[in-house]
N, C-alpha and C positions, 0 to 999 in steps of 0.2 A: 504494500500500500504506500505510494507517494506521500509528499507530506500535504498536497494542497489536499489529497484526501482524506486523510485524517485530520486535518483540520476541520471540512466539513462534518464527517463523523461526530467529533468533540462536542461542535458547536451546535448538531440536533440532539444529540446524549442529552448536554446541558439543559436544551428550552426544553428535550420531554421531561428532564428532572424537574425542574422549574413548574411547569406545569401540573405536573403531578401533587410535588409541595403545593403548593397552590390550591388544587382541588380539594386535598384532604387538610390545607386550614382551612377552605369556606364547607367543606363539608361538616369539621368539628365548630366551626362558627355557627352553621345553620343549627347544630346539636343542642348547644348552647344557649344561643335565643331562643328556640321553641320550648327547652324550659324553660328558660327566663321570664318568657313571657305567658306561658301559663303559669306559673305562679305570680305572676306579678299580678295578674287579672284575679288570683282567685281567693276569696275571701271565706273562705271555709272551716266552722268548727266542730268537733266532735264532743261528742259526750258518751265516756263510756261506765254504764251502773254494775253494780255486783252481784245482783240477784233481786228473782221477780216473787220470792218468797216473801219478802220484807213487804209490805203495802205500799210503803211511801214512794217508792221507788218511782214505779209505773204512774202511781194514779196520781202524784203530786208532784215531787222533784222531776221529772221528764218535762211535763207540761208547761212549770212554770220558768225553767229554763229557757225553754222553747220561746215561749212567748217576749219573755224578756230581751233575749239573743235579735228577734224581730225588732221588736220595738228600738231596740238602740243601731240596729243596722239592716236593716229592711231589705239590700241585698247580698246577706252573709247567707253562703248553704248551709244547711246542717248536719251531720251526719251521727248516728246513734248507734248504739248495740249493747245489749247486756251480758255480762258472763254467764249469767245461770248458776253462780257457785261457784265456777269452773274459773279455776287460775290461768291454767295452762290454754283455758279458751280466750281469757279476757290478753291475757298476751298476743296471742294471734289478731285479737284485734287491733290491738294498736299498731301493729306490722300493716294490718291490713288499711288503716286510717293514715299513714304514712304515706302508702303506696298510692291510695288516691288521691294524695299532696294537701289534706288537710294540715292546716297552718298553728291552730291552736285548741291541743286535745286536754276535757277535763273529768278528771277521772274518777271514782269513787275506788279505790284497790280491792278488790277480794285478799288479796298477800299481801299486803304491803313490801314485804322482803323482796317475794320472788317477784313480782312486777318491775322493779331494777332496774335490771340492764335491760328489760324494754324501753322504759322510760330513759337512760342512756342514751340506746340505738337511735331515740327520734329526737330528742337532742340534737345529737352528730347531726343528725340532719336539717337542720332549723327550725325544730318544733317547738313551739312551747308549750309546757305543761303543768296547769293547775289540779292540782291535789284537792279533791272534794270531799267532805264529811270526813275523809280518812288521810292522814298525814303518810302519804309514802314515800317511799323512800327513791333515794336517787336527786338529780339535778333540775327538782321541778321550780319554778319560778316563781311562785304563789300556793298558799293553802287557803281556804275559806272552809270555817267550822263553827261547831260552839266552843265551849269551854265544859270541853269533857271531865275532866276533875272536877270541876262545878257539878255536872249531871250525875257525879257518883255521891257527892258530897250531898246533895238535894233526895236521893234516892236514899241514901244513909241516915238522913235527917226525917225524911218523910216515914219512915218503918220505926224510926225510936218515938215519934210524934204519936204513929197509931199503937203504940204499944202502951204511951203514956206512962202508968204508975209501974207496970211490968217491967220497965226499963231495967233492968239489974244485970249486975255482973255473974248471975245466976241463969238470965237466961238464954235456954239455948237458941242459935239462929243459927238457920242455912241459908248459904249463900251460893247461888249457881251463877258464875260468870259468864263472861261473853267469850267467841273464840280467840285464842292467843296470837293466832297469826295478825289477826286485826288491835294496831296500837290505841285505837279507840278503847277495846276492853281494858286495857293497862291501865287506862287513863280511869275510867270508869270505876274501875276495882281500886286503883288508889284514892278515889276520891271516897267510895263509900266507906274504906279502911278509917278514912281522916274520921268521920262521923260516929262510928261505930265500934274500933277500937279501944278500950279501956272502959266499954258501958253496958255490952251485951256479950255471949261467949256466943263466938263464931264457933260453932260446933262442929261444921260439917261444911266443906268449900271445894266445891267443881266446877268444871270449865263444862256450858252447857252446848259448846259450840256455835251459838244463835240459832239452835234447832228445838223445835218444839219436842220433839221425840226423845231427842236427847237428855233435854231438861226432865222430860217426863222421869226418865230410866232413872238419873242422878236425884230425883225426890223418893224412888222408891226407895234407894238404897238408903238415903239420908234417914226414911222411919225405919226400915228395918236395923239399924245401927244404933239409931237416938231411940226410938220406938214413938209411938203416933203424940203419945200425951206429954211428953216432955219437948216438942218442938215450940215455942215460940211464937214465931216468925220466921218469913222465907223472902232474903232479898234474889228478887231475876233480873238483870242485865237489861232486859227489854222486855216488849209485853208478847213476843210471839215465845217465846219463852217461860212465858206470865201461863199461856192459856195452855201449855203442857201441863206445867207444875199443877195449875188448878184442877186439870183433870185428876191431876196425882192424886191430889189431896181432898176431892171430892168423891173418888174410891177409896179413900183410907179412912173417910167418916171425918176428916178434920175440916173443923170451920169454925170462920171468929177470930183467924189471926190473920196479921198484916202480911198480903204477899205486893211488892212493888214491883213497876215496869220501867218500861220509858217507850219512846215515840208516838205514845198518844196515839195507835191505831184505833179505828174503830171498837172493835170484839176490847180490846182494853180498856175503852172509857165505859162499855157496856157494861163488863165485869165489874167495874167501879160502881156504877149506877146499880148493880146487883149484891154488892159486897161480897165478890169472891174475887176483887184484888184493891188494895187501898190507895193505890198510887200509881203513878205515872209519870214520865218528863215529856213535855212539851216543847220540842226545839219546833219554832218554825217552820215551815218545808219552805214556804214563799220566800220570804226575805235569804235563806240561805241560798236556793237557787238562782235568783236575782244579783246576790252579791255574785256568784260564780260567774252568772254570762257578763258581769259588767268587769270584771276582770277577762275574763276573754276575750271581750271584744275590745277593750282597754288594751289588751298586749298584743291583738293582733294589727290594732292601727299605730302601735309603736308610741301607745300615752306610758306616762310617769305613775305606777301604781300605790308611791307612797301612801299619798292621802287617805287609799281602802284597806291598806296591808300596813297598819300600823303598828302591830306586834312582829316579834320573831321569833319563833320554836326551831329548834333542832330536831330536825329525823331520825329516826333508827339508822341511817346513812351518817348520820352526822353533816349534815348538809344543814346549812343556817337558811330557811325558808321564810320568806315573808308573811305574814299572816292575819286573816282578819275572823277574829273572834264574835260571835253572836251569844245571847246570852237566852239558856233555859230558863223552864219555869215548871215549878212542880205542880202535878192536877192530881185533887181530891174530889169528891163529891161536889165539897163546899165550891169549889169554885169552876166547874167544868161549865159553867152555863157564863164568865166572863174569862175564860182562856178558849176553847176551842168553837164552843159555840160564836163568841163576842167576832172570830178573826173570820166566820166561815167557812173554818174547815171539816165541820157538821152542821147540821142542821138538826134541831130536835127530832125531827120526824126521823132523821140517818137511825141516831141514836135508839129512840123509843119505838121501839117495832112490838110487833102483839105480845114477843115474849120477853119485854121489860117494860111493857105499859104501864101494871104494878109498880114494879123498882121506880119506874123514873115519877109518877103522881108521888108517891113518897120523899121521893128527892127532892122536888118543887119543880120538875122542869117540863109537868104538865097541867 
């Protein structure tokens, strides 16, 4: 080959290199902006619950989310899904909430632990994520809750209250907590410890795993240990937990002692209005879901969350979380007609159906 020939060689080599580079930057250019630009356009949050067991879940925290997330951004998508119980399903989901580039996911955790390094993965990827009702763990950006210590201590207060002159260091009390994976229970059982420590003898303490079934088992065992006439009182973690126990203890012949809830379900303020359970915590559903979509849609137009995340807690991560605390409220008889009724989140008629007609005329609240 001459050299004027290889000079021509060289010099088409070159432009096909040239061009080729070329192609494959505007090809990885084009790569680029078509995400770029779908996510730049898309204003999308998710909301993922723990389970459709709970009442609140479905029938009130979903909806009032929903509405809220609307009202402050009218065209943000939204996107939903519940674990079922299911850890290892509520993971897939947020894999799956990634994938369809939602921007800002808010979570309820079933694990708080093992939900981690999901919450990590969408991180990395420029998610962000609000911790709901349950402080999980990992690199979320915001919590919104009550003040669960509070709701143990109210629940602990509310059981020495209806026990009244009974109060002693004589008597016995079972306590079935909530499940350990969720830091809420920690929270909750320390708070009722504050209450109830050095005034009543915790006689008998299991974890009911926020199952009704469960709770049921762990009350049998509690009277075949303690025996029926020497229990007390019975504190439960929640009221779906509440209406295990009462089955317990409506087959064991016992009745007339204080068993307490929390979240104010239905079947719980009814058992209340029946006196087969004396208490209840009433967190809001409204105002807690409402604070969650305004931190959403707060972090996804890139506002400053000070002003709503005025606390700070630490996670089971050890991750310093911003956070906005709401405050419970205990329901007795005495006041379920200016706590759940007053907010309408029942209606008398919910409450008083033919077979508490009786119980509620007596209460005053027909």
């Amino acid at each position: 080959m001459n050299a004027t020939m290889r000079r021509v060689v060289i010099g088409a080599t070159a432009v096909s290199m040239a061009l080729s580079i070329a192609a494959c930057g505007k090809a990885g250019d084009d790569k680029d902006s078509d995400s770029g630009s779908s996510s730049s356009g898309d204003k999308s949050i998710g909301l993922l619950l723990p389970d459709s067991v709970t009442a609140r879940y479905e029938k009130f925290d979903k909806p009032y989310f929903d509405a809220k997330v609307k009202a402050l951004c009218s065209d943000c998508k939204l996107e939903y899904a519940n674990a079922a119980a299911d850890s290892a399903k509520q993971a897939q989901q947020v894999s799956s909430m990634v994938t369809k580039g939602v921007k800002v996911i808010v979570i309820s955790a079933q694990d708080s632990a093992a939900i981690k390094s999901s919450i990590q993965s969408a991180v990395d990827k420029g998610v962000k994520v609000v911790a709901y009702d349950r402080l999980a763990q990992g690199p979320v950006s915001a919590y919104v809750s009550f003040d669960n210590v509070k709701v143990g201590e109210l629940q602990g207060q509310a059981l020495l209250d209806s026990l009244g002159a009974k109060a002693t260091t004589k008597a016995k009390v079972v306590m079935i907590n909530g499940d350990d994976a969720d830091p809420n229970a920690g929270q909750f059982k320390e708070g009722a410890h504050k209450a109830l420590d050095g005034k009543v003898d915790i006689a008998y303490e299991q974890s009911g795993l926020w199952k009704d079934t469960v709770a049921a088992q762990k009350m049998s065992a509690a009277i075949t240990q303690l025996g029926a006439k020497n229990i007390a009182g019975v504190y439960a973690a929640n009221d779906g937990m509440a209406g295990g126990i009462a089955n317990t203890l409506k087959g064991a012949k016992i009745s007339g002692i204080p068993l307490t809830g929390q979240d104010a379900e239905l079947a719980g303020i009814q058992r209340i209005v029946a006196g087969t359970q004396s208490s209840t915590v009433y967190k809001a559903f409204k105002p807690e879901a409402e604070a969650a979509a305004q931190l959403a849609v707060d972090l996804l137009e890139g506002k400053d969350i000070k002003a709503l995340a005025t606390e700070t807690l630490t996670s089971g991560s050890g991750d310093k979380v911003p956070s906005q605390l709401l405050t419970p409220v205990s329901v007795t008889k005495a006041n379920i007609k200016d706590t759940v009724i007053k907010d309408g989140l029942y209606t008398v008629a919910d409450i008083c159906t033919a077979e508490y007609a009786a119980a509620c005329k007596a209460a005053g609240l027909q």
